[in-house]
C-alpha positions in Angstrom: 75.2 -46.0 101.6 72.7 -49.1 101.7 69.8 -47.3 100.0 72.4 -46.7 97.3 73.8 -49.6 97.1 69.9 -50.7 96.4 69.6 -48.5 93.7 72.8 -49.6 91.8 71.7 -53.1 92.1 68.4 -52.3 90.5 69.5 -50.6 87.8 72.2 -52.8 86.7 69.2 -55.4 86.9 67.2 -53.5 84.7 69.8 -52.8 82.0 70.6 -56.4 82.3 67.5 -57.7 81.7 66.9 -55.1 78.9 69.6 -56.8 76.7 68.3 -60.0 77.1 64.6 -59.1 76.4 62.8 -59.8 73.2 58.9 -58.9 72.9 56.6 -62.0 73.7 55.3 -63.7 70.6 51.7 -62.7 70.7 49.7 -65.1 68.6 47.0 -61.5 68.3 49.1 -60.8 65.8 49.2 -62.7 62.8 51.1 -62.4 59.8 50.4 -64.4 56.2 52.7 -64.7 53.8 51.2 -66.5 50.6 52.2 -67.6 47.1 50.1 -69.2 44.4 51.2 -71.0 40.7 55.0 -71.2 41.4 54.7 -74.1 38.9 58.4 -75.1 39.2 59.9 -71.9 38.8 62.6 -72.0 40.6 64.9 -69.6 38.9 64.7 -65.3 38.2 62.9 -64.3 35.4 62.8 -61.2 33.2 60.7 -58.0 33.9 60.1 -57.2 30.4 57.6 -54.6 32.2 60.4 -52.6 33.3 62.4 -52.6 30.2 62.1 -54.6 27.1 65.4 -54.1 25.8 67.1 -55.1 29.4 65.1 -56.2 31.3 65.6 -56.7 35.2 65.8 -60.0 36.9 62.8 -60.7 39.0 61.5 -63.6 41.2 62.9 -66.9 42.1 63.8 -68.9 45.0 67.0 -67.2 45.9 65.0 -63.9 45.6 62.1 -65.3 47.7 64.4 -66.7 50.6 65.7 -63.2 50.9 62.3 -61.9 51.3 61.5 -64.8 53.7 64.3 -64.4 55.7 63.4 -60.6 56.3 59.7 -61.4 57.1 60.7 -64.0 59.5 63.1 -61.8 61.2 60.7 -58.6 61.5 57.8 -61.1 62.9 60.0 -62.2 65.9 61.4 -58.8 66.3 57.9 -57.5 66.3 56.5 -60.4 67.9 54.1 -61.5 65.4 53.1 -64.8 64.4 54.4 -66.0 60.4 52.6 -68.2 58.3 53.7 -69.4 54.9 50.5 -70.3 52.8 51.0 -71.2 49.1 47.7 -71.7 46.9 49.0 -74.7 44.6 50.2 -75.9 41.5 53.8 -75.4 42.4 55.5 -79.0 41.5 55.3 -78.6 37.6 55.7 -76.0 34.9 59.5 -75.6 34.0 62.4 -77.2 32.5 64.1 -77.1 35.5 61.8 -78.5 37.9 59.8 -81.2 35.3 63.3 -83.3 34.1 64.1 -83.7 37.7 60.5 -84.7 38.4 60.0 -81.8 41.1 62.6 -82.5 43.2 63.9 -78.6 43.0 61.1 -77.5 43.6 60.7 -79.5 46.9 63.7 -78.5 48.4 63.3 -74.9 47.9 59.8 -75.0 49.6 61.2 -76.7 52.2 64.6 -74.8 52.5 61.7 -71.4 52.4 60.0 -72.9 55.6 56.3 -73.4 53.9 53.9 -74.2 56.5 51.0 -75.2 54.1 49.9 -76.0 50.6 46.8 -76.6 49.1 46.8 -79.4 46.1 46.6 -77.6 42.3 45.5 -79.4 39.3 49.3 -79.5 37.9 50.6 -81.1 40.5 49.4 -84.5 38.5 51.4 -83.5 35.6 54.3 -85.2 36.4 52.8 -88.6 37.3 50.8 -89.6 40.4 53.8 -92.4 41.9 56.1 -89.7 41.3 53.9 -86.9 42.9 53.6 -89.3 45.8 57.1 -89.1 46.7 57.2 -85.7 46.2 54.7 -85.0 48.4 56.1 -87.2 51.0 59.5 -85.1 50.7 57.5 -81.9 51.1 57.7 -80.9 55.1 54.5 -78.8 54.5 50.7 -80.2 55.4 49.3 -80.3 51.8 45.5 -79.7 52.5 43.3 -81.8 50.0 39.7 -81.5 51.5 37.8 -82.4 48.5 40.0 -84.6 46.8 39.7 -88.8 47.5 39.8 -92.1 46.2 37.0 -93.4 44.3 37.4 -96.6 45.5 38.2 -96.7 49.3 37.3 -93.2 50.1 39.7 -92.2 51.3 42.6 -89.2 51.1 45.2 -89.0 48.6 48.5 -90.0 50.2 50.6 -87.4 52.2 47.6 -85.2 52.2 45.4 -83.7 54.9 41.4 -83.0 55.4 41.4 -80.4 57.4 43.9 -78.7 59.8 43.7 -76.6 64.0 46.8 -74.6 64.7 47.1 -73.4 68.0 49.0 -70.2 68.1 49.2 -69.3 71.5 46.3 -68.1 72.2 44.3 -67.9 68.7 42.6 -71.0 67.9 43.2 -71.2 63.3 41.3 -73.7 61.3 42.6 -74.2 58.0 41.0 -76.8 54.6 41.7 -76.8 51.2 39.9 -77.1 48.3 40.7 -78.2 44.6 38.8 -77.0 41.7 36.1 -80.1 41.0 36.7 -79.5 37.5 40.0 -81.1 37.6 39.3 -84.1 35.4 38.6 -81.5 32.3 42.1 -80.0 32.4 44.2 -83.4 33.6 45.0 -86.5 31.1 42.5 -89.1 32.0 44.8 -91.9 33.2 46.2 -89.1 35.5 42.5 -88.8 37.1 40.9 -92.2 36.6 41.2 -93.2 40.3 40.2 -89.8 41.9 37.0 -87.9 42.8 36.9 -84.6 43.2 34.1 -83.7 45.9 32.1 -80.5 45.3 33.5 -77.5 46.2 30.7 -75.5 48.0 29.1 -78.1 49.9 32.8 -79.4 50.7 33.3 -75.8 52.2 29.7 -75.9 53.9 30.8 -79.7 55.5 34.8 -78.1 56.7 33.5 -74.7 58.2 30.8 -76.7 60.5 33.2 -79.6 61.6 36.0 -76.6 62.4 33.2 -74.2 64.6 32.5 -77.2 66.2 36.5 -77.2 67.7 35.9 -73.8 68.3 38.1 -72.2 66.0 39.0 -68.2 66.2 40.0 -68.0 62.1 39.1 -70.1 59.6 41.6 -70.3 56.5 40.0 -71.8 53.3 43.6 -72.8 51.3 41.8 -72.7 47.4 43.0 -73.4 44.2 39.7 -73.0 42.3 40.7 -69.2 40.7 39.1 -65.8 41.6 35.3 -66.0 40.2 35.3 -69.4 42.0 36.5 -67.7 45.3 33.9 -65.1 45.0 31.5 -67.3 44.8 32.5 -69.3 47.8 32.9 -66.4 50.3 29.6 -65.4 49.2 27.8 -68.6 49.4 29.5 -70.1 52.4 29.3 -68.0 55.5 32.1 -68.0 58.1 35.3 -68.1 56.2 37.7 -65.1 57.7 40.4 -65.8 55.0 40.3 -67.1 51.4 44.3 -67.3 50.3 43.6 -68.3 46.6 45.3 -69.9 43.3 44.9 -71.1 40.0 43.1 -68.1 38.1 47.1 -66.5 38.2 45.6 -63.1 39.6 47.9 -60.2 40.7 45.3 -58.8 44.0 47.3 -55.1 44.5 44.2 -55.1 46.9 42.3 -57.5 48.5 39.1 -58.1 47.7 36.3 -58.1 50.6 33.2 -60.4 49.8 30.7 -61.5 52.5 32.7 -60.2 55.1 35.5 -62.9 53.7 39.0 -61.7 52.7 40.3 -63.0 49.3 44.1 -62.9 48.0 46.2 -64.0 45.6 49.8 -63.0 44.5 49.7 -63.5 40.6 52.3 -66.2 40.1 55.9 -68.0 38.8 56.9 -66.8 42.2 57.4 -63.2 40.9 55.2 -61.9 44.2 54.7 -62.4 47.1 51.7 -61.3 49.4 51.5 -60.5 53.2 48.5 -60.5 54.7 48.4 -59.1 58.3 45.5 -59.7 61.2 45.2 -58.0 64.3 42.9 -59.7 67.1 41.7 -58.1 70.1 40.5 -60.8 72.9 40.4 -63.9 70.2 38.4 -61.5 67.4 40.0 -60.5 64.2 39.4 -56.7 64.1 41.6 -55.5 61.1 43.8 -56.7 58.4 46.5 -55.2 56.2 47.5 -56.6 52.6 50.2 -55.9 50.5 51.9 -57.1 47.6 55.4 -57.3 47.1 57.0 -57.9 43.6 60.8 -59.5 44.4 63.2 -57.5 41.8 66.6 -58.5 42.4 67.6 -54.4 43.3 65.7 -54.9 46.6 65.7 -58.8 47.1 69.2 -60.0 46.6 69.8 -63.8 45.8 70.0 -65.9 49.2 73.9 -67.5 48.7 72.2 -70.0 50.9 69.9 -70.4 48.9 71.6 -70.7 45.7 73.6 -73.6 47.2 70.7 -75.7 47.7 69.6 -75.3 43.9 72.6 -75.4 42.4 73.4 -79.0 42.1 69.6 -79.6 40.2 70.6 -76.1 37.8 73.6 -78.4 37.0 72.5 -81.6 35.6 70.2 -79.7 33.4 72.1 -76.4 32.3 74.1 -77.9 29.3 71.1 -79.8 28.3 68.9 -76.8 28.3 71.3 -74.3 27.6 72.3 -76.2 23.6 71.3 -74.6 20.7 68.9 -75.8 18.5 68.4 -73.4 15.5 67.4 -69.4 14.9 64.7 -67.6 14.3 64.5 -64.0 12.0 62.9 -62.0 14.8 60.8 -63.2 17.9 58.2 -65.3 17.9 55.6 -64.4 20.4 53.1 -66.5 22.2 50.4 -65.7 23.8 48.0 -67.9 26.3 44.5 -67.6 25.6 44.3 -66.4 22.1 46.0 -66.9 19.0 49.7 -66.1 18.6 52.3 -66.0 15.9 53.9 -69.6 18.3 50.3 -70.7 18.3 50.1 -70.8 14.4 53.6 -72.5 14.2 52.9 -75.3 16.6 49.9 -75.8 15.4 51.5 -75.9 12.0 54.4 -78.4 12.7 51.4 -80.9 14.2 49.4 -80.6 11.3 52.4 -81.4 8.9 54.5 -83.9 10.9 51.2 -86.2 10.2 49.9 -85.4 7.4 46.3 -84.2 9.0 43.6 -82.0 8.1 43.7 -80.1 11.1 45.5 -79.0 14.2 44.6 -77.7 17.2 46.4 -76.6 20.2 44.2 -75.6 23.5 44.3 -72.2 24.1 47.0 -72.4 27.5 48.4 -74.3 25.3 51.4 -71.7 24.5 53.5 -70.5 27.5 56.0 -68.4 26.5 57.5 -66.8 23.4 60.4 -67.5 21.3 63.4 -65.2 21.6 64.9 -63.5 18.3 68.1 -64.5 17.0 69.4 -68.4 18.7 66.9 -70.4 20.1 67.5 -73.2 22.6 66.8 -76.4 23.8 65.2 -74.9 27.0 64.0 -72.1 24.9 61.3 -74.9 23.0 60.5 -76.8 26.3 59.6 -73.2 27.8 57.2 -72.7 25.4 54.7 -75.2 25.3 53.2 -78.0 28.2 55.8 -80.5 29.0 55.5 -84.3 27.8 52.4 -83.5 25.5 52.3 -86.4 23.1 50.5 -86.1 19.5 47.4 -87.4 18.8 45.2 -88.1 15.5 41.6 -88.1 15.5 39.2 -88.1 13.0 36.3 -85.9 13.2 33.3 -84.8 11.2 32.7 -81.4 9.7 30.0 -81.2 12.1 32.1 -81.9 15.2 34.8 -79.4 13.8 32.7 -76.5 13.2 30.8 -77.8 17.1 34.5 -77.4 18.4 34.7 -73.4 16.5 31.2 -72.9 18.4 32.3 -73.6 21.7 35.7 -71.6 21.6 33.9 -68.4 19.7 31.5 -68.3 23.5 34.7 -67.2 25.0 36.8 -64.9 22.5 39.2 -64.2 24.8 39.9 -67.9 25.1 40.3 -69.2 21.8 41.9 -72.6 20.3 44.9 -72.3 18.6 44.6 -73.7 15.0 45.5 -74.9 11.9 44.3 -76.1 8.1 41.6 -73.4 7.6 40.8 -69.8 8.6 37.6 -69.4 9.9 35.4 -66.3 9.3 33.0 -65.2 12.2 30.7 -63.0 13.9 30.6 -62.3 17.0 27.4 -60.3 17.4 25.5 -63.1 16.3 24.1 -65.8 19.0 26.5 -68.0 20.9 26.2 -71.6 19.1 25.4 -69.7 15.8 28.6 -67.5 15.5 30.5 -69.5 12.6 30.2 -68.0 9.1 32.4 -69.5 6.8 35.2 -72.1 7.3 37.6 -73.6 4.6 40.1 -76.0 4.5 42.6 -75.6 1.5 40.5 -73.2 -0.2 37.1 -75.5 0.3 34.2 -75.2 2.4 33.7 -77.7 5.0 31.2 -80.4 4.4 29.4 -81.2 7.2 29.5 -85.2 6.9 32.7 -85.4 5.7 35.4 -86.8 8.0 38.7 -85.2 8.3 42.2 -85.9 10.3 42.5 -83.6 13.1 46.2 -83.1 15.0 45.8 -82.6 18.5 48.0 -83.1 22.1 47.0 -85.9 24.6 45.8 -83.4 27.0 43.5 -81.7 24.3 42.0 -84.9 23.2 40.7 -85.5 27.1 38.7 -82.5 27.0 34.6 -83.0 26.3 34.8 -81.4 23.2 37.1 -83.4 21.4 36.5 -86.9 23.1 34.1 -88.9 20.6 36.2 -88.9 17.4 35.4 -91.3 15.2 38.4 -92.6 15.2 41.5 -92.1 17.3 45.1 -93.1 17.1 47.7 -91.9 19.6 51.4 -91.6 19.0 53.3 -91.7 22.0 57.0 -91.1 20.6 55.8 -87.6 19.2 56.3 -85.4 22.3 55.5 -81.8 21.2 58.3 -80.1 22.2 60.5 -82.7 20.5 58.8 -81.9 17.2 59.4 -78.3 17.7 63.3 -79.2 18.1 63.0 -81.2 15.3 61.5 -78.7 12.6 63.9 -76.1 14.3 67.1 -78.2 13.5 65.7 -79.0 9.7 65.2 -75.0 9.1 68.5 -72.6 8.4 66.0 -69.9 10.0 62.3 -70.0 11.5 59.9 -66.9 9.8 57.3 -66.2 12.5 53.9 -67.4 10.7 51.8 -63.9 10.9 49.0 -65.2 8.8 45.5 -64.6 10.1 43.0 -67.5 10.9 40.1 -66.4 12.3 38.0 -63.4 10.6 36.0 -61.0 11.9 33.1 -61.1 9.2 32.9 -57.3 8.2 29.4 -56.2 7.7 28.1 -54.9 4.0 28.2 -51.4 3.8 24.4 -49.7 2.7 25.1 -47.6 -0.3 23.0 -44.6 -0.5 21.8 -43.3 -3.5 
């Protein structure tokens, strides 16, 4: 009877303790969930990919909070470590997030749990007071290793050098690097109290000062782009982990470069990447990564979620959401080369001032107009936010310098206006310019001529020593576009060609 009475105890014990058990969290086991380039998209876009005729809804933060939610839950079930890594630029870049100053943004972030952030060259865009207090609203450690004050030396506020997690028993070092180009792509009174260390010997510096506290990973948090990355896994020894922005690749497999793991989840929050590590004794010994694109079929939107953002979606919706004009079929744009939208922006500069000339740089155009009604948010969606227009006057020689420079990278090409521009690209770079006219005429090489460009393309090397230069601040970009757009009973897409591929003379054989 005693012996069992014994055995009743124990197993009631046992079942007992089996309901109440949940697996150890074992920090050899270590799961990264990054994001890169959200820049302030905070709502579901369209997956023309799918379908272009109806397309499904895909990304966003209520999406995202579903899929963070999940992760979170299998890592404790499974008892796995979670980070939540995002590789910068995610303040700025939309409608939505850039008439609110960020503020959107920041909440979502914080209402996804984001553990750290590296600082992206856009994050400026909005203002640095402004991006101050977003930053200091952000509950996530924004690493900023290379990035100081020129004067004192000293960090940018709210941000950190360098970062040791203890996990349990793992030991992760973590820095992050800007690209120390910055001050090319940023408006100069944005940059003019910054420095922006270089990047490799920045690395070099961070991985030494982290072996020295003994660290079992070191995470370098980048927002330098791919070729960038490459070149820092393969010139800095002893980073395990490179978790990557600013280049806006899509990594469907990681790459693997002196012994260094590199990812990168695309961008606009549309993915989201998961990067597993398995340790044995302190030593990372394998690794999984996968990419996950959030369509609304198997993400639903968070309700939870959607509450939080809803109150900034407000004050901007009616705003956004008016109609401005129409257009007779869609007007695409496209980043990086020349576009239909290209040739109309560029167009509407030129005119609005009377200039020579108009050039718009080539990531210049976001997105593409829709067919049919176009709104407010529609014109603000489709080029930079708070670009202001600027006149300079240039010579024919620094014109046909500016044609040089963007024919070295044809798949990066200015967006223009006033001429068309006749080339050939097997000739030398620097020497690639045939022919260019402006109403018909050659250009003259001394002359001097009016050229219409944004604030932000007037900072860059090529175009800074005009002879003359004359800003006006009231002319914000976008605003013109909603002006012309209003004046017109219906916007033609402008198809003409402006740069020409010079064709060869055919031998004639007798």
């Amino acid at each position: 009877m005693f012996n069992n009475s014994i055995k009743y105890l124990f197993v009631i014990s046992f079942l007992l303790i089996g309901w109440s058990f949940h697996p150890p969290v074992q920090a050899q086991q270590l799961t990264i969930i990054h994001t890169n380039d959200i820049h302030g998209d905070i709502v579901a876009g369209e997956a023309f990919w799918l379908n272009n005729s109806s397309p499904s809804k895909v990304g966003g933060f209520p999406k995202f909070s579903t899929y963070m939610k999940q992760q979170r839950q299998a890592a404790a079930d499974e008892g796995r470590q979670l980070l939540y890594l995002d590789g910068g630029d995610f303040l700025s870049g939309t409608p939505e997030s850039d008439l609110l100053d960020g503020r959107p943004l920041i909440a979502g972030l914080n209402a996804t749990g984001l553990d750290f952030a590296v600082f992206g060259n856009h994050e400026i865009d909005l203002g640095i007071e402004n991006l101050k207090q977003r930053l200091q609203e952000l509950e996530a450690t924004v690493l900023a290793t290379n990035l100081r004050y020129k004067t004192e030396d000293q960090l940018f506020d709210h941000t950190t050098d360098l970062v040791v997690l203890e996990l349990d028993q793992l030991k992760i070092g973590l820095f992050g690097l800007i690209h120390d180009n910055t001050p090319a792509m940023a408006l100069p009174r944005l940059v003019e109290d910054l420095i922006f260390l270089p990047e490799i010997e920045t690395a070099r510096d961070a991985v030494d000062r982290l072996k020295n506290k003994d660290v079992d990973l070191i995470i370098a948090l980048t927002h330098i782009g791919l070729e960038r990355d490459r070149r820092l896994a393969r010139q800095v020894d002893g980073i395990d982990v490179i978790a990557g922005g600013h280049s806006h690749h899509l990594l469907f497999n990681e790459e693997i470069v002196n012994n260094t793991i590199i990812i990168q989840a695309g961008g606009r929050l549309r993915n989201a990447g998961r990067l597993d590590l398995k340790f044995d004794e302190n030593q990372l010994v394998d690794h999984n990564w996968t990419l996950e694109t959030l369509y609304a079929t198997d993400y639903p939107p968070d309700p939870e979620m959607q509450e939080i953002l809803q109150p900034y979606l407000d004050q901007v919706k009616s705003f956004l959401a008016e109609s401005i004009g129409q257009t007779s079929g869609s007007i695409k744009g496209y980043a990086n080369q020349t576009s239909p939208l290209g040739n109309l922006i560029t167009d509407i500069m030129r005119e609005k001032i009377n200039s020579d000339f108009a050039f718009m740089n080539p990531m210049g155009v976001l997105e593409s107009l829709p067919a049919g009604p176009v709104t407010r948010g529609d014109l603000i969606r489709s080029v930079r936010y708070g670009n202001h227009l600027v006149e300079l006057k240039l010579t024919g020689d620094q014109i046909l310098e500016i044609f040089e420079r963007t024919l070295k990278y044809p798949d990066r090409l200015y967006q223009f206006s006033g001429g068309v521009l006749k080339f050939d690209p097997t000739r030398p770079r620097g020497n690639r310019t045939v022919l260019l006219t402006q109403n018909g005429q050659q250009l003259q090489s001394s002359s001097t001529y009016t050229v219409a460009v944004s604030d932000f393309v007037a900072a860059q090397p090529i175009f800074n020593s005009p002879v003359q230069r004359k800003d006006y601040s009231d002319y914000i970009i976008w605003k013109l576009l909603e002006e012309y757009f209003s004046e017109q009973s219906t916007v033609e897409p402008p198809y003409s060609e402006r740069y020409l591929q010079n064709q060869p003379a055919q031998s004639t054989v007798n």
